[in-house]
SESE-529536 format. One line per field, with one value per residue (C-alpha): x, y, z; residue number from 1. Coordinates in nm, 3 decimals, padded with zeros to 5 digits. Example, Ala and Ser with C-alpha at 12.3 -4.5 7.8 and 13.67 -1.06 7.14 Angstrom:
REM residues 2
east: 01.230/01.367
north: -00.450/-00.106
up: 00.780/00.714
i: 1/2
***
This chain:
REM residues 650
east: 03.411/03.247/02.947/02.895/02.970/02.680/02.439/02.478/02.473/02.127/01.977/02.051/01.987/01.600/01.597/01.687/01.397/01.208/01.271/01.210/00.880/00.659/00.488/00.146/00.148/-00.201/-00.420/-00.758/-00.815/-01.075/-01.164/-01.294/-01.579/-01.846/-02.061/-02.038/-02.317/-02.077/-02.004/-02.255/-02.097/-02.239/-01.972/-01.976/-01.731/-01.611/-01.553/-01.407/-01.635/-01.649/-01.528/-01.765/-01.677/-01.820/-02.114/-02.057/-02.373/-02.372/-02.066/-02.079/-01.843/-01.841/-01.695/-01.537/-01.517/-01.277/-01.431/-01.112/-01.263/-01.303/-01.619/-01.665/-01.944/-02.032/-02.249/-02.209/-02.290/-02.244/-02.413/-02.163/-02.220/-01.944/-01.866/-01.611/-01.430/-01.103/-00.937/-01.028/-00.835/-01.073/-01.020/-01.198/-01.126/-01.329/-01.393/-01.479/-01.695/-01.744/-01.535/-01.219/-00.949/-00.799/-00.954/-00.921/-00.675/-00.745/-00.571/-00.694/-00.893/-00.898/-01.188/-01.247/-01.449/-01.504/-01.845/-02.086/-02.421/-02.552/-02.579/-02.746/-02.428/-02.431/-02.134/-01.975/-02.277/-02.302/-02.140/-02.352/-02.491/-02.121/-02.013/-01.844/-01.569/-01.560/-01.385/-01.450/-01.258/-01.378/-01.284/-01.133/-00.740/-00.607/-00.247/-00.018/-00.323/-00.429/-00.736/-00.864/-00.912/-01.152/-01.104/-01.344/-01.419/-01.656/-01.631/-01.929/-01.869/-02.005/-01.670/-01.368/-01.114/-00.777/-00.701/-00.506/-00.584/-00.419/-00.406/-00.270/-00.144/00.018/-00.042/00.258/00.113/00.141/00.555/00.526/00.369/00.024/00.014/00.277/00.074/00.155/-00.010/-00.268/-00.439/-00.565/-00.875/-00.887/-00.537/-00.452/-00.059/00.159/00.346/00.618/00.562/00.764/00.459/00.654/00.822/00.484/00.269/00.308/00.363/00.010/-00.170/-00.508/-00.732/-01.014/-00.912/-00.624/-00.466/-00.231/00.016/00.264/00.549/00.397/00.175/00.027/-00.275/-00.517/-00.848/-01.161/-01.288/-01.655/-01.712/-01.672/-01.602/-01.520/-01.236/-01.044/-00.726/-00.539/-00.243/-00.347/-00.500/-00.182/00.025/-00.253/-00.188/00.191/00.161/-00.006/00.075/00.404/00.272/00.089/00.021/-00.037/-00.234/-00.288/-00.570/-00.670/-00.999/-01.299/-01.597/-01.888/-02.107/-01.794/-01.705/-01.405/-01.257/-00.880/-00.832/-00.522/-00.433/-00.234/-00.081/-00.085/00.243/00.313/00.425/00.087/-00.049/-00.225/-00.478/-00.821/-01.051/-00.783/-00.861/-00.673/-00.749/-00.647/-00.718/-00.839/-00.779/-00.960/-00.841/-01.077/-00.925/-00.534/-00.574/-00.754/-00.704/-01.076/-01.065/-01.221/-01.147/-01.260/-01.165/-01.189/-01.174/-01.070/-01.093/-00.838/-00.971/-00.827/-01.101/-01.398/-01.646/-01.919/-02.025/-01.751/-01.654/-01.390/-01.240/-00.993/-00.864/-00.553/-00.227/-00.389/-00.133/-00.284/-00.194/-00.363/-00.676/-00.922/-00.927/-00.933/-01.343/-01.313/-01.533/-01.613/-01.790/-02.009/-02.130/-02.366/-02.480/-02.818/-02.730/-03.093/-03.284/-03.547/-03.512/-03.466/-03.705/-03.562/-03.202/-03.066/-02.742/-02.619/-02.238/-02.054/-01.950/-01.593/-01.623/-01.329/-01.600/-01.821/-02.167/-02.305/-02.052/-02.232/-02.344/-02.399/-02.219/-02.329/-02.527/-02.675/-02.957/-03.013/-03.315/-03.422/-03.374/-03.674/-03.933/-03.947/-04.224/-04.434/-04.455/-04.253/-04.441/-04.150/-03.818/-03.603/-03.300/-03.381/-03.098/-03.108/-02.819/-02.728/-02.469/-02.259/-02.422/-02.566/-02.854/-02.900/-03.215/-03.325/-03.721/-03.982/-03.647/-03.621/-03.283/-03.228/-03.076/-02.761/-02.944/-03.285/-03.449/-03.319/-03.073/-02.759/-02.642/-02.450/-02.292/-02.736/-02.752/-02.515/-02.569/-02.357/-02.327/-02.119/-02.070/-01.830/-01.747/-01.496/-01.349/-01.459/-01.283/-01.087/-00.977/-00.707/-00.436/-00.555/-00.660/-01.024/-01.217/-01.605/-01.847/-02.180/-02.430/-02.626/-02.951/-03.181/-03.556/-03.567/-03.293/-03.014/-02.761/-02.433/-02.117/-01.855/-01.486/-01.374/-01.268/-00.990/-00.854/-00.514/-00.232/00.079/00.324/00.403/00.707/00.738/01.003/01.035/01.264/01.360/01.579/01.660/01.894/02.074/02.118/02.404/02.365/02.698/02.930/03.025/02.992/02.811/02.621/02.455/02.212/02.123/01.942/01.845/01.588/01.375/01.187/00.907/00.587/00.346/00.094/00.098/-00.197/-00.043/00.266/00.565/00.896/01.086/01.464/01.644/01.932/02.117/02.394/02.459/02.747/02.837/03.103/03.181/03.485/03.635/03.741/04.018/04.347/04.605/04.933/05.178/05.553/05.914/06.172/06.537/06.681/06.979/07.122/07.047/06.824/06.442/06.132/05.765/05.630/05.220/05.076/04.698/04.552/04.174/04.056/03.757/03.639/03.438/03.305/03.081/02.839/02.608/02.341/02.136/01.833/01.630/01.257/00.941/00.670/00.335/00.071/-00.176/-00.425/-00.391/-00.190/00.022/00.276/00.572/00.852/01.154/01.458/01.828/02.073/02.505/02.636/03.030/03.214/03.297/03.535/03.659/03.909/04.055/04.240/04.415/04.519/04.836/04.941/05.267/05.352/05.701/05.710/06.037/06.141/05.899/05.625/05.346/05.399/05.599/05.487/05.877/05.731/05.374/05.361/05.077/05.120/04.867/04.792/04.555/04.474/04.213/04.028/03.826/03.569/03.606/03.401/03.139/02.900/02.571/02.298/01.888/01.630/01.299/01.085/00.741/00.540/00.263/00.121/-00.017/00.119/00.081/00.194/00.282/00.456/00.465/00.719/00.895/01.172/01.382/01.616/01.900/02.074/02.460/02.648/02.959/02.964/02.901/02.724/02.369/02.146/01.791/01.695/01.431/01.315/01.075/01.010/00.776/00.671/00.535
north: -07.118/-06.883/-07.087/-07.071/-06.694/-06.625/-06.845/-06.654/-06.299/-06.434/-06.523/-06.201/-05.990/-06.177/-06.135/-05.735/-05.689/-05.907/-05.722/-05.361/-05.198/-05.067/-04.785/-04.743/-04.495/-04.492/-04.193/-04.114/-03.766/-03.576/-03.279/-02.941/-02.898/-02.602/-02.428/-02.041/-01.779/-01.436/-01.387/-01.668/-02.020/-02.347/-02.574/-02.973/-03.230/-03.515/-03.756/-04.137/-04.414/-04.511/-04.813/-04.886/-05.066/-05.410/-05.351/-04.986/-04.745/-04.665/-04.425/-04.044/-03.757/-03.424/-03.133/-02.796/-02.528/-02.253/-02.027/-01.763/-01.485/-01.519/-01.750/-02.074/-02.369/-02.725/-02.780/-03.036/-02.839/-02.484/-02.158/-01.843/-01.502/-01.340/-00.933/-00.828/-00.894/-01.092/-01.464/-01.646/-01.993/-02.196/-02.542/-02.837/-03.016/-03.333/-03.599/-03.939/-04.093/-04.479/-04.543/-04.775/-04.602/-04.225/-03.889/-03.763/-03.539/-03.221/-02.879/-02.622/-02.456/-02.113/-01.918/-01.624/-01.352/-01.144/-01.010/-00.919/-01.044/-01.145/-00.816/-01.032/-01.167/-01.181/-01.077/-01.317/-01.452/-01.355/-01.490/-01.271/-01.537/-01.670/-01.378/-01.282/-01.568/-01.912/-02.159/-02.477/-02.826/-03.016/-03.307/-03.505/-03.561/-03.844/-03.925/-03.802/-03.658/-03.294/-03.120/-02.772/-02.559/-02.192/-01.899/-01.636/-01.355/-01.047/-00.666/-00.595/-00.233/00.019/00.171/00.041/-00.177/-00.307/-00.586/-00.934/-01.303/-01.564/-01.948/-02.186/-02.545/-02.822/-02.922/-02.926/-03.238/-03.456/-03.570/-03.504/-03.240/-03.260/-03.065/-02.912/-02.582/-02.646/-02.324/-01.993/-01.817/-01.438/-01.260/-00.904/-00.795/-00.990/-01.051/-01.214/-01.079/-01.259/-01.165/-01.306/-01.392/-01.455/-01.138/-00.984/-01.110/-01.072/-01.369/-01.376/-01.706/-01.613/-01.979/-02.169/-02.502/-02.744/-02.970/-03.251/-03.327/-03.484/-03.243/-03.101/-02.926/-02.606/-02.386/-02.347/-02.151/-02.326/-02.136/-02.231/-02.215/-01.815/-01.635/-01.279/-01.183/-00.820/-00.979/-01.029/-01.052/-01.398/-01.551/-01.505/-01.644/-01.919/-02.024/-02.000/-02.272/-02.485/-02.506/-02.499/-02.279/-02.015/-01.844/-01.436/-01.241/-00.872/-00.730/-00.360/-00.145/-00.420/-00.236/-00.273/-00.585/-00.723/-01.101/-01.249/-01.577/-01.682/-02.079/-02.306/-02.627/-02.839/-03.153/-03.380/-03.566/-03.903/-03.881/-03.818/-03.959/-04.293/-04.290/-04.290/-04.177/-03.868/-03.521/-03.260/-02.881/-02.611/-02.248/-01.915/-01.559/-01.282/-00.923/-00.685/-00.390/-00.370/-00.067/-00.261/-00.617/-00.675/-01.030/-01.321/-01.749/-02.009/-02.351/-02.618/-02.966/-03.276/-03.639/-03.842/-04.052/-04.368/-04.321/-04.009/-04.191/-03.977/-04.175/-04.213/-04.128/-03.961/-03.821/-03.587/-03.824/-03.945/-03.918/-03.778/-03.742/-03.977/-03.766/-03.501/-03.663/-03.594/-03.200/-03.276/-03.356/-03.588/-03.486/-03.727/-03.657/-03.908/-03.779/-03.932/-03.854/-03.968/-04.109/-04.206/-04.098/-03.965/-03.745/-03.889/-03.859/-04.034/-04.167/-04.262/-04.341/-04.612/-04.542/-04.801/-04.653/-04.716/-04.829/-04.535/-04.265/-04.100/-04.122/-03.876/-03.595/-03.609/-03.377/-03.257/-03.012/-02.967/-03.072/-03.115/-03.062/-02.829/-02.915/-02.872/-03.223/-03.447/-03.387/-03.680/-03.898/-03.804/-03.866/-03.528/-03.411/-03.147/-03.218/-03.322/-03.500/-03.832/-03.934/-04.272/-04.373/-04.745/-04.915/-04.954/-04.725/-04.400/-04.408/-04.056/-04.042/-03.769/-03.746/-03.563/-03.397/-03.331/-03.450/-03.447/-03.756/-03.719/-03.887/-03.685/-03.491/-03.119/-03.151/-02.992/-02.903/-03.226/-03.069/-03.019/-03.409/-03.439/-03.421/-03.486/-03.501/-03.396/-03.502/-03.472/-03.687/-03.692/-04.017/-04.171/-04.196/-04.482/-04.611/-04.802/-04.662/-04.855/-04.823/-04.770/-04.790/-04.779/-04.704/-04.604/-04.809/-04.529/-04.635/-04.401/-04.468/-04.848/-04.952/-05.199/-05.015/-04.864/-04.954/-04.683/-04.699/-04.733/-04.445/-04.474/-04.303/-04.345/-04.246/-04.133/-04.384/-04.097/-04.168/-04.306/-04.250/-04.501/-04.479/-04.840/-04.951/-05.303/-05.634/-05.876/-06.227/-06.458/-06.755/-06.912/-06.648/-06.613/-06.361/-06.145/-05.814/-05.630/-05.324/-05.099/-04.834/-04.731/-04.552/-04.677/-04.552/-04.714/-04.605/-04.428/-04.616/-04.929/-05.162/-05.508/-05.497/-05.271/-05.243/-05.105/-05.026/-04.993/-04.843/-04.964/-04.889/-05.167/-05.159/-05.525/-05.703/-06.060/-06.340/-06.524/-06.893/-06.940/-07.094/-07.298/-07.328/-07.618/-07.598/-07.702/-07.419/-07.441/-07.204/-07.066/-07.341/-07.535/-07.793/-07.829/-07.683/-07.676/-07.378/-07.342/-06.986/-06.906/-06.613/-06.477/-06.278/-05.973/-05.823/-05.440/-05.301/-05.057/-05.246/-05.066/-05.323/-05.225/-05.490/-05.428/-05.636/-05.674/-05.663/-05.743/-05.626/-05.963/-05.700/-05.312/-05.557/-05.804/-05.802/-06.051/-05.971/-06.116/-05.991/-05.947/-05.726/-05.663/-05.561/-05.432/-05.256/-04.915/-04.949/-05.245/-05.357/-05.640/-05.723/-05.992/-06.156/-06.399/-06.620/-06.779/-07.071/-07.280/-07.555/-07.747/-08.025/-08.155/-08.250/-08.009/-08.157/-07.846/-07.492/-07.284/-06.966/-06.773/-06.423/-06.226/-05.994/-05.770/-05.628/-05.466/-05.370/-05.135/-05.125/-04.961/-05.060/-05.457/-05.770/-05.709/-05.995/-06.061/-06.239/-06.346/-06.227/-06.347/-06.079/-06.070/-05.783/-05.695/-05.363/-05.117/-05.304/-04.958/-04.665/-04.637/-04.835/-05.222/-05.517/-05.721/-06.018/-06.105/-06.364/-06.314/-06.585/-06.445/-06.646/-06.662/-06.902/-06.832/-06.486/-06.612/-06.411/-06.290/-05.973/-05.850/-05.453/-05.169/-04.932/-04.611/-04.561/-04.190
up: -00.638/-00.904/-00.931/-00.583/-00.559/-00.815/-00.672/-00.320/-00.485/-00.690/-00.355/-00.166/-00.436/-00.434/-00.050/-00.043/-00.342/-00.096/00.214/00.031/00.192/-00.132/-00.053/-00.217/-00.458/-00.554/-00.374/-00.435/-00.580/-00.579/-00.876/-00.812/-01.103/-01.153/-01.416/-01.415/-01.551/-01.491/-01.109/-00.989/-01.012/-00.872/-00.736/-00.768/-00.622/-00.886/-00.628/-00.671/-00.494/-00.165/-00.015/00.227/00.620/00.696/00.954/00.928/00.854/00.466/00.401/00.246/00.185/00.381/00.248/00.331/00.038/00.067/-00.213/-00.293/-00.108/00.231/00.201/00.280/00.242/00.392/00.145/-00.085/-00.407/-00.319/-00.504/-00.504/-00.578/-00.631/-00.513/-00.771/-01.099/-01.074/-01.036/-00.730/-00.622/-00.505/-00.248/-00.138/00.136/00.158/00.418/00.388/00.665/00.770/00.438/00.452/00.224/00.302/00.219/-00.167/-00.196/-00.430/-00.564/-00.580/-00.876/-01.040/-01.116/-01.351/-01.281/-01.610/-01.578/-01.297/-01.399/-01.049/-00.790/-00.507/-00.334/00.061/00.300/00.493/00.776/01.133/01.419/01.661/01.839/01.880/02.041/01.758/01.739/01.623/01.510/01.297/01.149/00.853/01.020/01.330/01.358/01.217/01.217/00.944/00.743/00.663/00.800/00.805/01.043/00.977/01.252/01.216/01.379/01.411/01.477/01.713/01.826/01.723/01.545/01.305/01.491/01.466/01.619/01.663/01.641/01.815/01.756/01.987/01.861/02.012/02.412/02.636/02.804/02.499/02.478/02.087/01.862/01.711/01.436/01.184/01.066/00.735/00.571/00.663/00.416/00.496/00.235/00.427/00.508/00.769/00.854/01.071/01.348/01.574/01.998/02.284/02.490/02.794/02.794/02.719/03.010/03.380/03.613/03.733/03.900/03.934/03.821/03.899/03.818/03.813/03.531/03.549/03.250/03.179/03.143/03.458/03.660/03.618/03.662/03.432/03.341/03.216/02.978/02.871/02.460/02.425/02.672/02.707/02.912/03.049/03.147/02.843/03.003/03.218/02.915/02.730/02.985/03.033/02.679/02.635/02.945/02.749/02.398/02.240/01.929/01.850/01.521/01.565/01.306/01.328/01.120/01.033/00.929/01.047/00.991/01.227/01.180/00.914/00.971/00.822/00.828/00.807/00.697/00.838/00.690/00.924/00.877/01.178/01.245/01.260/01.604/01.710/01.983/01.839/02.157/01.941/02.291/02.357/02.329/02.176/02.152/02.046/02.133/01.983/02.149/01.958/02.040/01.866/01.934/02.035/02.255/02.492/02.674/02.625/02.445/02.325/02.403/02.222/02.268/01.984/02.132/01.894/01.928/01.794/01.536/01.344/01.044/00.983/01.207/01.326/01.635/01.868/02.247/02.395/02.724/02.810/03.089/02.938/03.118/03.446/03.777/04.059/04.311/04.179/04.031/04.342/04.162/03.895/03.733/03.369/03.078/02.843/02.519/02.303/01.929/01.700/01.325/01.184/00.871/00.732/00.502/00.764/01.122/01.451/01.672/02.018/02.041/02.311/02.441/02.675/02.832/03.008/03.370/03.490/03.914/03.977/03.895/04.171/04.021/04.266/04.089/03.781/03.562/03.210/03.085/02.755/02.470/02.097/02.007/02.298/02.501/02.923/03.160/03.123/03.418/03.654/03.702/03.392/02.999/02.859/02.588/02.513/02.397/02.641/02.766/03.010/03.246/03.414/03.624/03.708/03.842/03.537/03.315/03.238/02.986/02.799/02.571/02.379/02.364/02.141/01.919/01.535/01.428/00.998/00.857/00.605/00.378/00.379/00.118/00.115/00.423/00.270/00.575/00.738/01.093/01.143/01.135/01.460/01.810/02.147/02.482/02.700/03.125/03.375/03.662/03.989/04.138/04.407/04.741/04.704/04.361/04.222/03.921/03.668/03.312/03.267/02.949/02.829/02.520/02.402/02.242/01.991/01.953/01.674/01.762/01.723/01.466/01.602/01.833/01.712/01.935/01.943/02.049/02.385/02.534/02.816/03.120/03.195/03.472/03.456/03.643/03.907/04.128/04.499/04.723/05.010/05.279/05.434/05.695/05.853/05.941/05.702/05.838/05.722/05.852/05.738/05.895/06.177/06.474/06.205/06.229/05.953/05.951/05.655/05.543/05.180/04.975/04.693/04.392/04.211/04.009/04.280/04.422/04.144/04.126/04.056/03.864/03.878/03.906/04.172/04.223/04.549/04.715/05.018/05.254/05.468/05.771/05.795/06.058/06.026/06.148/05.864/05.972/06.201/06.026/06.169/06.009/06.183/06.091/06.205/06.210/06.320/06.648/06.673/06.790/06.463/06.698/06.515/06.681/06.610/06.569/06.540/06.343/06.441/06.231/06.287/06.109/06.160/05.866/05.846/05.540/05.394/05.162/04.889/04.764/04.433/04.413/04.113/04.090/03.989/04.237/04.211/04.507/04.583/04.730/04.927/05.222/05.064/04.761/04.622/04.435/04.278/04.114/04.043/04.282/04.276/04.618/04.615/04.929/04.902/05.190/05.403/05.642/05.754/06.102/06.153/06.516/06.496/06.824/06.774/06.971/06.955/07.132/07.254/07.060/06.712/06.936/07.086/07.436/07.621/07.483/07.576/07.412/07.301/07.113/06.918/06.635/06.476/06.155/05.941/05.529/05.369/05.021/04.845/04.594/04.621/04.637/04.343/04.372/04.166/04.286/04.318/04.539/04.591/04.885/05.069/05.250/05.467/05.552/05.328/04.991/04.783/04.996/05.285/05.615/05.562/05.723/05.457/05.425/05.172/05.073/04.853/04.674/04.594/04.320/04.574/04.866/05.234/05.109/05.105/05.337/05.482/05.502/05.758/05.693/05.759/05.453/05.396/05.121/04.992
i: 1/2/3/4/5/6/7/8/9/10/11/12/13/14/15/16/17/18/19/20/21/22/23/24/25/26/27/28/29/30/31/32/33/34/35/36/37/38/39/40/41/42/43/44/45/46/47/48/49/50/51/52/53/54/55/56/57/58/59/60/61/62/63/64/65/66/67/68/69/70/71/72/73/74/75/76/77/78/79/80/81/82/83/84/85/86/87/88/89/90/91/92/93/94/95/96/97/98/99/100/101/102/103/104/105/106/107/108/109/110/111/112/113/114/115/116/117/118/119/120/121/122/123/124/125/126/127/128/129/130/131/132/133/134/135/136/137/138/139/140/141/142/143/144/145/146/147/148/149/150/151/152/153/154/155/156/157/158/159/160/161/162/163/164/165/166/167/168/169/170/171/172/173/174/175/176/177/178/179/180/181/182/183/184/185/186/187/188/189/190/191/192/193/194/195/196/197/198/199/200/201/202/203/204/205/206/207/208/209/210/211/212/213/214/215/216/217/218/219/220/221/222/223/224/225/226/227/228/229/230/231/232/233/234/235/236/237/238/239/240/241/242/243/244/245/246/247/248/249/250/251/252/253/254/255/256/257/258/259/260/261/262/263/264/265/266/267/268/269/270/271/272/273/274/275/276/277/278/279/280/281/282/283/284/285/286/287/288/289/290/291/292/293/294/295/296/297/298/299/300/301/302/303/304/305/306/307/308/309/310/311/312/313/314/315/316/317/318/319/320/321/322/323/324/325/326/327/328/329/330/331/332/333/334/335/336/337/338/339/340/341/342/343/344/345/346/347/348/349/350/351/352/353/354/355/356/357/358/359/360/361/362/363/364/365/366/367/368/369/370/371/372/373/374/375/376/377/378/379/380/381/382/383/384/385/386/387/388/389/390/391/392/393/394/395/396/397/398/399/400/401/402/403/404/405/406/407/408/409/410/411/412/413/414/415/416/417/418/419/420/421/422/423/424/425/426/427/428/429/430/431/432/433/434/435/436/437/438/439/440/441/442/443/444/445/446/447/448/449/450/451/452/453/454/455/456/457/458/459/460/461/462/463/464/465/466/467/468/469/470/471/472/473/474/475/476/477/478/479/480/481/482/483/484/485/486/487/488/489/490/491/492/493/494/495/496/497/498/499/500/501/502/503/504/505/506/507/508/509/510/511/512/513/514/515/516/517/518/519/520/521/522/523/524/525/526/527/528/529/530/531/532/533/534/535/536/537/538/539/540/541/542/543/544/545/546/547/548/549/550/551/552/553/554/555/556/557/558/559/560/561/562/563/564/565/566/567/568/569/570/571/572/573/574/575/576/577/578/579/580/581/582/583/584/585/586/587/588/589/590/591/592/593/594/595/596/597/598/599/600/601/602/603/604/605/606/607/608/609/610/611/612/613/614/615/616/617/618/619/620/621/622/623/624/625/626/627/628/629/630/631/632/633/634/635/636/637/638/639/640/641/642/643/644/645/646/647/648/649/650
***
């Protein structure tokens, strides 16, 4: 027995080791190096190699330095003057694109400022031609990774102001958070306050467009990339409808013309929503001065990404309510880099066309590198953007532009080697509520075409309420009646498959057979009679039926289905009818005597029976009124039945 005791604890001690997930310990790091002469230092990355994606353009780092003083830098090797004597902690976030492992992490670095040898340092630059707010990422979202986020914001008047900044995280229409705002850092005073927004707003409605979501629906303002706005109030309660977060900073003593910047670093969760065409956003609020509800939006839209791919596609049309979808107009978004070692000169850009979409509604809403809309009918010799619309496509081609490559001789700046655009579209009259999906094929002047990701469009499942009424048929009882009504609920307006549950109430009257019971008694008289007992029976009861199937709609008139359903009776009765008859003698020749009793009994909540079902329609298969039949197959005998009905659905 002990041999055979060790041998089993050997083999699951080698199956538990075996069955033990090893996480991977190893992570990429990236150092923060630099050579200082006083207050001027000149910043370098030391940077492991990358490993580059099969097929994939070649692959480069892109960086974000967070210089210790309110500056910051995309360039690669950054030169920084700094104002005054002290110890700055400096950071480095870096991003790897078209590269197959995860971003290098890094810490952050001090620096010692002893001596000012360098007088020509530079305040923080301009946003003027922002409006005075912006707001920037070093990278796309990808799940359970850090990124950056930089908010930064101008005094324009004319006078010193004191003000607040708000940051909203975290959409209400995604079922999980986003982002866990893992850390803020401030260089000019800045501090946070707690506010009840919802106590702090009025209950104002005032909007120009509407949003679907999926904890529900609300109104919404579209604000375009700044915007400047009187009514803090609404935008407040705007946001607080949207987001489930929002980080408030109050700042004091901004002197005219000063810009300052405040740095986030979230962490995005795991729970993120894997859907690598979504869009998230999040939203800035910039009140220069608190005495006044003048105020500043900026919105900073995200694609979900799976890796730090520069070309890719996205849409904001995830999760959209079908009811609501004819208000509703879906942007979609491709972006491109130029990652050679020369500019671009034409690109264009070839986007697949879902049928649901209303070409006619087109339009552009935005795009990079700015330019007018080609003229038609003649060689531009301008840059321009060319639109061509086909039956499955839209073709999008920049002409006559300048666009730097990443890899070209004195571009430092990479964000000037990207370029977008960005369309809208409405659906057509009549579409079905199914998942739609395209790409763009990225063409730089004649090298082979780059294929982005597909980005989708999806519905919520919605509900449907159908009312139904109708007959059940039982073919093996007798003298039987049956008529119901019900309700049922399935996913709104379904393409092919779905499921769909039921509810019925059915008042059903049947005969159970007749019995005959033949006996000799004894009379008073001791002589022997026969005596024949015949009991009918009518039976009444209150059926509830719950069928449960899986439907699937042939085309907009037809559908099948098949499932499972248990029917009990929440009340029935029973009356029974009893003749006697004696007759004289043991024979049934001369009847001497005929009586009839009656009786009844009651229950409640009797008579559970399972069963099959297997149904057909016609009519409007998706919503609407349609005529259907049924058969249902009970596991008891004499309970099989047909079912002929009417149902509405909404």
């Amino acid at each position: 027995m002990k041999p055979q005791l060790s041998i089993f604890f050997i083999l699951f001690s080698i199956y538990s080791i075996g069955q033990t997930k090893v996480k991977d310990t190893i992570t990429r790091r990236a150092n923060i190096g630099f050579t200082q002469n006083g207050n001027q230092v000149i910043f370098k990355p030391e940077t492991p190699p990358l490993i580059p994606i099969a097929g994939a353009p070649k692959p480069s780092y892109s960086y974000l330095w967070e210089l210790g003083d309110g500056h910051y830098s995309k360039e690669a090797e950054p030169k920084h003057v700094y104002k005054k004597k002290g110890n700055y902690t400096t950071r480095l976030a870096v991003t790897n694109n078209y590269d197959n492992g995860k971003p290098p992490a890094t810490r952050p670095k001090k620096v010692a400022v002893n001596d000012i040898t360098d007088t020509n340092f530079n305040d923080i630059a301009s946003i003027a031609d922002q409006n005075g707010f912006a707001i920037i990422k070093n990278c796309d979202p990808i799940p359970d990774q850090e990124m950056v986020v930089v908010v930064s914001y101008q005094n324009l008047e004319n006078y010193v102001s004191n003000g607040k900044l708000y940051l909203f995280y975290n959409e209400k229409q995604f079922k999980h958070n986003n982002f866990e705002l893992s850390d803020f850092r401030t260089y000019a005073g800045e501090r946070e306050i707690k506010e009840n927004l919802v106590a702090a707003v009025d209950d104002l409605n005032d909007s120009n467009n509407f949003m679907a979501s999926a904890e529900g629906n609300f109104k919404t303002k579209k604000y375009r990339n700044t915007t400047t706005e009187e009514d803090l109030d609404a935008s407040l309660l705007d946001a607080n409808k949207t987001y489930h977060n929002v980080s408030i900073l109050e700042f004091d003593d901004a002197n005219p013309g000063e810009t300052r910047n405040v740095f986030y670093t979230f962490k995005t969760t795991p729970e993120m929503i894997k859907d690598t065409s979504a869009t998230v956003t999040m939203r800035g609020i910039f009140v220069p001065n608190r005495s006044y509800k003048n105020h500043k939006v900026k919105n900073l839209e995200m694609e979900i990404v799976t890796s730090h791919d520069p070309n890719k596609m996205g849409s904001n049309g995830r999760f959209m309510n079908y009811r609501l979808v004819r208000f509703k107009r879906v942007n979609f978004k491709t972006r491109f880099q130029n990652n050679g070692e020369g500019p671009a000169r034409k690109i264009r850009l070839e986007t697949d066309i879902p049928d649901m979409f209303d070409k006619k509604t087109f339009q552009i809403e935005s795009m990079y590198p700015e330019c007018p809309i080609c003229p038609k009918g003649e060689e531009p010799t301008i840059s321009c953007l060319d639109t061509i619309i086909k039956q499955k496509q839209i073709i999008f081609t920049f002409k006559n532009i300048y666009l730097p490559g990443s890899e070209q001789k004195n571009v430092h700046e990479k964000d000037s080697t990207k370029g977008f655009v960005k369309y809208s579209m409405k659906f057509g009259e009549d579409f079905h509520k199914v998942k739609t999906k395209s790409r763009t094929a990225i063409i730089f002047d004649k090298n082979e075409p780059i294929i982005t990701n597909y980005a989708t469009t999806r519905f919520l499942p919605g509900i449907s309420i159908g009312a139904k009424a109708g007959y059940n048929l039982y073919p093996d009882l007798e003298n039987s009646t049956s008529y119901f009504v019900g309700a049922t609920i399935s996913p709104f307006k379904s393409y092919r498959f779905y499921w769909q549950v039921e509810w019925e109430n059915a008042l059903n009257k049947y005969d159970s057979d007749i019995s005959v019971l033949t006996e000799t008694v004894l009379n008073p008289n001791g002589q022997k009679q026969l005596q024949r007992v015949t009991t009918s029976t009518e039976n009444k009861n209150v059926n509830w039926e719950v069928p449960v199937l899986i439907r699937y709609n042939i085309n907009n008139y037809f559908g099948v289905g098949a499932g499972i359903q248990a029917n009990f009776d929440v009340s029935s009765q029973q009356n029974y009818n009893r003749t006697i008859d004696l007759f004289e003698g043991d024979s049934d020749k001369y009847i001497i005597n005929t009586r009839s009793e009656s009786s009844s009994s009651k229950e409640s909540f009797t008579n559970f029976k399972t069963g099959l079902l297997l149904d057909f329609t016609a009519g409007f298969a998706r919503i609407g009124p349609s005529l259907g039949a049924r058969y249902v197959i009970n596991f008891e005998q004499n309970f099989n039945y047909f079912q002929f009905y009417g149902i509405w659905k909404f």
